[in-house]
C-alpha positions, 0 to 999 in steps of 0.5 A, a space after each residue: 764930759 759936760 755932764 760930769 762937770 755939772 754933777 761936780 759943781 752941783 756936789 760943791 755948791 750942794 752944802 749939807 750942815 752937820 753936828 759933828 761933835 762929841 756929846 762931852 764937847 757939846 755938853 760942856 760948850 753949850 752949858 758955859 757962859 760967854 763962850 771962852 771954851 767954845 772960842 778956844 776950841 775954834 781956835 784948836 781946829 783951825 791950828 791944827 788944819 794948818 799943818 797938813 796945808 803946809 804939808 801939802 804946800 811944802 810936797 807941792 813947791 818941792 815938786 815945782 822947783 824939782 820939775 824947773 831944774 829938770 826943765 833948765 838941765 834939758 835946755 
């Protein structure tokens, strides 16, 4: 057990870079001045990482409220 939990703080404190991008994307973000695309495009990842935050939020708050009923009718 001690030994699957070292291999799991390892993986997570082990952080490999990667340049994930298309060659469009990277062609035009580095040939721009002033970095009016490239914030844009920030902006669209983190808008669309929200949504499946919530998703899983929302799926997670309806399982709580639903295990608490069943909890209170048992009582």
């Amino acid at each position: 057990m001690k030994r699957l939990v070292l291999i799991l703080v390892l993986l997570l404190l082990v952080v490999t870079p990667a340049e994930a991008q298309c060659a469009m994307c990277r062609a035009v973000l580095e040939s721009e001045d002033g970095g009016g695309t490239a914030k844009g495009i920030n902006n669209g990842i983190v808008y669309l990482m929200l949504f499946p935050y919530l998703l899983i939020g929302g799926v997670g708050y309806a399982i709580y409220r639903m295990r608490k009923n069943a909890r209170a009718e048992q009582s």
